[in-house]
C-alpha positions in Angstrom: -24.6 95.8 -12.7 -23.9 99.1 -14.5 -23.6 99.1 -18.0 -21.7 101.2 -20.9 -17.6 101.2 -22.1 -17.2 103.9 -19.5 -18.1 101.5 -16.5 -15.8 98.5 -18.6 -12.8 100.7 -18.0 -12.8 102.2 -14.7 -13.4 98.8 -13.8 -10.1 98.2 -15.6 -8.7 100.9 -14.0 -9.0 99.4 -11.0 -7.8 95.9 -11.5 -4.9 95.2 -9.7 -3.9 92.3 -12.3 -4.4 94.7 -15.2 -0.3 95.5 -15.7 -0.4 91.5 -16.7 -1.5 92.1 -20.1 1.1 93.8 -21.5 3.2 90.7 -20.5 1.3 89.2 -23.8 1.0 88.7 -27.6 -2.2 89.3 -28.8 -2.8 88.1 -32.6 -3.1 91.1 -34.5 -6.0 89.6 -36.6 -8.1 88.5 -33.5 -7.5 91.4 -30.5 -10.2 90.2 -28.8 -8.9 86.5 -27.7 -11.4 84.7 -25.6 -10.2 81.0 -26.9 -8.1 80.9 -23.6 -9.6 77.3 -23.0 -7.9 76.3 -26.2 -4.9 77.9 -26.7 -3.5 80.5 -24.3 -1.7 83.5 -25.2 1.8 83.5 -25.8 4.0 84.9 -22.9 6.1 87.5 -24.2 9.3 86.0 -21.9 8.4 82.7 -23.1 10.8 83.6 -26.3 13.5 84.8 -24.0 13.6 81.6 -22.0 13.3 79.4 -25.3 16.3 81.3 -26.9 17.9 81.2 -23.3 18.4 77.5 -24.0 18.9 77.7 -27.6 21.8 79.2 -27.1 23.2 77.1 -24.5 22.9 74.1 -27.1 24.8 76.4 -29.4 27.7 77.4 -27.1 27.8 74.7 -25.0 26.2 71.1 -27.2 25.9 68.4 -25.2 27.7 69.5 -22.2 24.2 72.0 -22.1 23.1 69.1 -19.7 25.5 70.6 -16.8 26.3 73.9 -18.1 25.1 77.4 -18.4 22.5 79.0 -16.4 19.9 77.1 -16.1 21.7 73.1 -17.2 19.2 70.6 -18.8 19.4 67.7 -16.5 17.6 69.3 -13.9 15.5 72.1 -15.5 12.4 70.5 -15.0 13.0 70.9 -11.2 12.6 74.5 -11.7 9.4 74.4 -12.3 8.3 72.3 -9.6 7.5 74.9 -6.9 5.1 77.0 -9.2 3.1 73.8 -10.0 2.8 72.7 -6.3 1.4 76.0 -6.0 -0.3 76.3 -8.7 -2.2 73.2 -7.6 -2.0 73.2 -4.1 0.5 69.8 -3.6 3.8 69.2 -2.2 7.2 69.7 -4.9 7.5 66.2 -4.5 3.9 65.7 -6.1 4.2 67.2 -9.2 6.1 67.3 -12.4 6.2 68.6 -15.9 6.2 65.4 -18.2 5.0 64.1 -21.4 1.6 65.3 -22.8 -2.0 64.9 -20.8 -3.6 61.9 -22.2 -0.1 59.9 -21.9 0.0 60.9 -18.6 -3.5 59.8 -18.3 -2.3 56.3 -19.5 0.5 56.2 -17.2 -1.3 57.2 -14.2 -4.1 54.6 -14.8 -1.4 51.6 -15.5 -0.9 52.5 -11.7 -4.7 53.5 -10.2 -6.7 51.4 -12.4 -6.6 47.9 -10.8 -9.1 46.2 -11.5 -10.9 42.8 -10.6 -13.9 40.8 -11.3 -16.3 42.3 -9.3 -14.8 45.7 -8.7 -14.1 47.1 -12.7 -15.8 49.7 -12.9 -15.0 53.5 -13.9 -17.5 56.3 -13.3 -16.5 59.5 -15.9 -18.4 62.9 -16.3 -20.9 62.9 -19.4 -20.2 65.3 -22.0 -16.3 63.8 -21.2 -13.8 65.1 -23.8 -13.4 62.8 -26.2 -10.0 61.5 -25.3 -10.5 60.2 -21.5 -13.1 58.4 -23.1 -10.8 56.8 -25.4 -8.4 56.8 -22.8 -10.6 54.7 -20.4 -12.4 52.5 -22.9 -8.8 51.1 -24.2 -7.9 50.9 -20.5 -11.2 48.5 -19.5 -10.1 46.5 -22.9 -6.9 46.0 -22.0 -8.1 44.4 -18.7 -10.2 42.2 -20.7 -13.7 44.3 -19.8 -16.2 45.4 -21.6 -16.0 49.5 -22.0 -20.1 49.2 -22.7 -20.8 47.7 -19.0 -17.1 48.8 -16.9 -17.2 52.8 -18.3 -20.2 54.3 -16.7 -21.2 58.1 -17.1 -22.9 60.3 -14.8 -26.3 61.0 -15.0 -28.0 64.6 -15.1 -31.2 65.1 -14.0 -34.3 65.7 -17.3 -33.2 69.3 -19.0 -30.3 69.6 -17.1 -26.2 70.0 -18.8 -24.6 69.6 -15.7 -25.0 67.2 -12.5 -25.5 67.8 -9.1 -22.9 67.3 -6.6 -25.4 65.1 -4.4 -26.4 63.0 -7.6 -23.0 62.6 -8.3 -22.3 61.1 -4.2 -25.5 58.8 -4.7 -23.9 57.5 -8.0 -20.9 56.5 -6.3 -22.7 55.1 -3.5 -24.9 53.0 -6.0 -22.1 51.5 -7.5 -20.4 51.2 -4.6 -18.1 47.7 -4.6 -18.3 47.3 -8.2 -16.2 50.9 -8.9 -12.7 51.1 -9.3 -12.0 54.1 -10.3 -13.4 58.0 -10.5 -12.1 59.8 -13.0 -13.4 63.5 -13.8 -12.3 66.6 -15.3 -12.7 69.1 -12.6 -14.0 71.6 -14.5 -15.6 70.0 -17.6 -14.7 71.2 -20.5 -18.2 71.7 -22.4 -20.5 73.0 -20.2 -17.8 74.7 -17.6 -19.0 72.9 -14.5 -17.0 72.5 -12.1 -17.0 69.8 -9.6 -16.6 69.8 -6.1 -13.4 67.7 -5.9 -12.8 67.3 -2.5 -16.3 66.1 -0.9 -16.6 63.9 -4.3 -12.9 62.6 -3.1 -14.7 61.4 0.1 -17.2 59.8 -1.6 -15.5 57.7 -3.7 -13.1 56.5 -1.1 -15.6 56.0 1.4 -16.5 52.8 -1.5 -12.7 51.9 -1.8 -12.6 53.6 -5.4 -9.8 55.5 -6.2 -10.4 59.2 -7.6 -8.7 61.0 -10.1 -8.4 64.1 -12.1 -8.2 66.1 -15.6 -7.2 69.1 -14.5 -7.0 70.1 -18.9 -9.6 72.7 -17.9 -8.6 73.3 -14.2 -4.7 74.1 -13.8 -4.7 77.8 -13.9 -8.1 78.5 -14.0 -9.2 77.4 -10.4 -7.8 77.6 -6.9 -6.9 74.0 -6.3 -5.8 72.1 -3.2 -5.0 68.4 -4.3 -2.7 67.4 -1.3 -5.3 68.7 1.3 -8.3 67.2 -0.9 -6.4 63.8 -0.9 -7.2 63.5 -4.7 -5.2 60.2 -5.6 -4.3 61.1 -8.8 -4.3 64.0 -11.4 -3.0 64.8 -14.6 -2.9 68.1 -16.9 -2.2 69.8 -19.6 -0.6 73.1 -20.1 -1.4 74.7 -23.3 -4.9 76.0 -22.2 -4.7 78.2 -19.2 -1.3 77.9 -18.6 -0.4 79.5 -21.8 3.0 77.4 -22.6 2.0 77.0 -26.3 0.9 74.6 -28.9 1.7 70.9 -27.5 3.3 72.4 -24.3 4.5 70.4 -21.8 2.4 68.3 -19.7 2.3 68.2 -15.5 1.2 65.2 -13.7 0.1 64.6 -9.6 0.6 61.6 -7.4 -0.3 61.9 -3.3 2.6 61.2 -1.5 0.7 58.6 0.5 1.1 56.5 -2.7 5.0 56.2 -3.0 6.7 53.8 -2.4 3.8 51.2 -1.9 4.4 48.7 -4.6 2.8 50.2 -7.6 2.9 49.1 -10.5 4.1 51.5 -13.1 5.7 51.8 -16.4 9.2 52.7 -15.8 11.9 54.7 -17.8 15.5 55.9 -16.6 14.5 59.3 -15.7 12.3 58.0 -12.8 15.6 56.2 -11.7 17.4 57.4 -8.7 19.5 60.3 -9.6 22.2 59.5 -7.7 23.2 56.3 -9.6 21.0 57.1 -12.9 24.6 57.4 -15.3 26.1 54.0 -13.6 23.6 52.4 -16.0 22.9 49.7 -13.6 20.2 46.9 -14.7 18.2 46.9 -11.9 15.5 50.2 -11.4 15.7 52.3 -8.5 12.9 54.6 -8.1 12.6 58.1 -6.9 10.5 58.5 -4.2 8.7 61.2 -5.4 6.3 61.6 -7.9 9.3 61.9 -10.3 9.3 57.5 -10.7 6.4 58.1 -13.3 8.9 59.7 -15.3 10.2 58.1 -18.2 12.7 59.9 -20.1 14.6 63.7 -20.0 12.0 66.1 -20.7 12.1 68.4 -23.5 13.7 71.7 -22.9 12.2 74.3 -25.3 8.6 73.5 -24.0 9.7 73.5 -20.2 11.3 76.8 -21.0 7.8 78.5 -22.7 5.9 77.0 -19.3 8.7 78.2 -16.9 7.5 81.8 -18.5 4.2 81.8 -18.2 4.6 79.9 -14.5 6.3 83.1 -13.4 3.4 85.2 -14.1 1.4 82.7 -12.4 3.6 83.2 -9.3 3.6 86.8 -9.6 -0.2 87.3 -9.8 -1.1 84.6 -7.5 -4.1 82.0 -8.3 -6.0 83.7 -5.6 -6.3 87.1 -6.7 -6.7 85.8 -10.4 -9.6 83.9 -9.2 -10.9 86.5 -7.6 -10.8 88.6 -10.7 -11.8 85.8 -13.1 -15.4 85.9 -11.1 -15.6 89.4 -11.6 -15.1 89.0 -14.8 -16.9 85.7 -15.7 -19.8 87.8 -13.2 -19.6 90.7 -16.0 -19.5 88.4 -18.5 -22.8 87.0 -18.1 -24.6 90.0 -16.9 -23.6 91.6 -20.5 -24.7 88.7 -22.3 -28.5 88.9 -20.4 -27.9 92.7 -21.6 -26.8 92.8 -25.2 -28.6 89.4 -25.9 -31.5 88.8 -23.9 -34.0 86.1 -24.2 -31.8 84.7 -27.2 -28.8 83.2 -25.5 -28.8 80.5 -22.9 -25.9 80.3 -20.8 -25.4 76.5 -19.9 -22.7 77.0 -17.3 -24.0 76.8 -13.5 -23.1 80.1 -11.9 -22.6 78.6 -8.3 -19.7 76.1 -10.2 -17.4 77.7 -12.5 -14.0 79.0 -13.7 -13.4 81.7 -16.2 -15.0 79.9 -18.8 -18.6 80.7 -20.1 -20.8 78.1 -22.2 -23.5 79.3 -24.0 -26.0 78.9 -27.0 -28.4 81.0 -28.7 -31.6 79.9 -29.8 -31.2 81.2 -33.6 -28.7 80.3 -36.0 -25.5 82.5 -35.2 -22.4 81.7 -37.4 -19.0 81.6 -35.6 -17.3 82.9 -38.7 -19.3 86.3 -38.4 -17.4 86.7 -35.1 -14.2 85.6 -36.6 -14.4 88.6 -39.4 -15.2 90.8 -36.0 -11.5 89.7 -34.9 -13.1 87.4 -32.2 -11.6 84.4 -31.1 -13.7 81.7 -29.4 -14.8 78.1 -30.4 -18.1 76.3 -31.4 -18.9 72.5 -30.3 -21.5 70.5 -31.1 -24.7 70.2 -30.2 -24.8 74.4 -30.3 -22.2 75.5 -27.9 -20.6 78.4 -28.0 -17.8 78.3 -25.2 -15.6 81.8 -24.5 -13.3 82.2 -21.6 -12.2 86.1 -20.3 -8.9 84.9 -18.7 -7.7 87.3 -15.6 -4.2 87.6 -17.0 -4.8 88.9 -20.2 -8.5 89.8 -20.9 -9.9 93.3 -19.4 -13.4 94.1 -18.7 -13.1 96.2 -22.0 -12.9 92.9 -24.1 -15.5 91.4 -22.7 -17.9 94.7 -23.2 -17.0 94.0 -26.7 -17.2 90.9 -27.4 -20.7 90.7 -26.0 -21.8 94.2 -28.2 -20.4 92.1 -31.0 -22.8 88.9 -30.2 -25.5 91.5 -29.8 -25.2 93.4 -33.1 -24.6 89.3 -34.6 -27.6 88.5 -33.0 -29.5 91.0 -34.6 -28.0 91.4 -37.9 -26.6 94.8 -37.4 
């Protein structure tokens, strides 16, 4: 690929997408914001919406539930199209709920049934640290043994990542003694991404059940969980999605699950909505994926999603995939440029998002590209992880960012 800032801005010049970054705040100390996978950018309408309904509670108190423009008691409804787009489902298979690893719980009190001789629960290695908690405490509390019933997948010798036929011949090896599949479609250290569908067959084709995180997946990639016939999937939104610190969660269930006897923690908000203020004793569910709710939602964070969800809408997840290769493609042609022999990138360039994992092989501080107003994260063992996001990052940040890294590198 060319090289030079010249090439990085008629490149930009000729993004469709590039209008989207003016829709954003970016910090004034770190104006080159590739942390993305971490924390996404703040929407600038998300403070409109947020005071939208701040002021509804101000004019209007509790009667905010059925007044003003956009009334409380349904609000998360509104965001229900955009997520089934988002993540290729049906309305009536998502919703905005809770926070991810809750939803996690909840979904697994439902697909998680265990017995003697079919307990197990195959994760991703290198699995954030919290589905591991989450599925360890979930073997436990069905009396197993996390050491034996959570298994991990295996990569082959000097290899990050794992093979999507590896992966098939896993499931097939543990064939009537797994339960459950649970991975995070893309993961979130080494930026694979799985292939969700054909490892959907597989575990079904064993009588498992297969699940999702989609923590590093909702927003990034072009999903299609109805069609894929992923049983489960849960998400959060504070990463791609941009809805801010501890936003609001979302949370899928395939239609072909409702109404089947599951069992599931219920609240009143999953109760039918036509008798939910009667108060009656007895639970009525929704038949949607709405049952798994529990109680109202709050309102400021669906507010800062609903913001970011119309951008989302607006831009489409197919023509910001289609950027985010370009620019996850530049991305890593500038690093082999500007860095050379001295960086390995760990993430497999037939299986990714917009998110880059790398590591150098010399000591290169992460605070050195803080003071360079650069924002991206270290994890152990070595990895550095940065993400160009196709709403807000242009070709011209990543040509920086990587001339940074190089003059690091070098101790210019």
């Amino acid at each position: 690929m060319e090289t030079g800032i010249a090439h990085a801005k008629r490149l930009d010049a000729e993004d469709p997408l590039k209008n989207f970054r003016s829709e954003f705040h970016f910090p004034p100390e770190t104006p080159l914001y590739f942390a993305g996978h971490s924390l996404g950018l703040m929407p600038k309408q998300a403070s409109v919406f947020v005071e939208e309904a701040m002021e509804d509670w101000r004019r209007f108190g509790v009667e905010g539930h059925f007044e003003g423009k956009h009334p409380w008691l349904p609000y998360h409804e509104l965001l229900a199209p955009a997520l089934a787009r988002l993540v290729g489902a049906k309305e009536t298979e998502v919703v905005a709920m809770n926070s991810l690893t809750v939803n996690l719980h909840l979904l697994l009190v439902s697909f998680y049934r265990p017995t003697p001789t079919r307990c197990r629960i195959l994760i991703e290695n290198n699995a954030f640290p919290s589905d591991r908690y989450a599925v360890d405490s979930q073997t436990r509390f069905h009396g197993f043994d996390p050491a034996s019933a959570v298994v991990e997948l295996v990569p082959r010798a000097g290899e990050m990542h794992v093979r999507t036929e590896d992966i098939e011949a896993q499931i097939r090896a543990l064939g009537p003694s797994l339960a459950l599949v649970l991975l995070g479609n893309c993961n979130y250290l080494s930026g694979q991404c799985f292939d969700s569908a054909k490892l959907a067959s597989a575990a079904h084709s064993v009588g498992a059940v297969f699940g999702l995180n989609l923590a590093h997946g909702a927003g990034n990639l072009a999903l299609n969980l109805h069609d894929w016939q992923i049983d489960f999937a849960a998400w959060c939104s504070y990463k791609y999605l941009n809805a801010g610190p501890g936003g609001i969660a979302g949370a899928f269930v395939h239609e072909k699950h409702f109404q089947t006897g599951l069992p599931r923690y219920e609240g009143w908000w999953g109760h039918d909505k036509a008798t939910r203020f009667k108060m009656q004793p007895s639970f009525k569910e929704l038949p949607t994926v709405e049952a798994w709710q529990l109680s109202n939602p709050p309102i400021l964070q669906l507010a800062a999603l609903r913001a970011s969800l119309e951008l989302f809408d607006r831009a489409t997840m197919k023509a910001l995939r289609h950027k985010g290769d370009l620019l996850t493609q530049y991305f890593a042609s500038q690093l082999q440029e500007k860095c050379g022999a001295a960086v390995e990138v760990l993430t497999p360039s037939n299986a990714r998002g917009s998110m880059l994992a790398f590591r150098f092989h010399q000591k290169l501080l992460a605070s050195e590209l803080r003071n360079r107003g650069i924002a991206l994260d270290y994890r152990e063992p070595g990895v550095f992880r940065a993400t160009p996001a196709p709403l807000y990052n242009s070709f011209e940040d990543v040509f920086k960012l990587t001339e940074a890294l190089g003059e690091v590198l070098h101790g210019k």
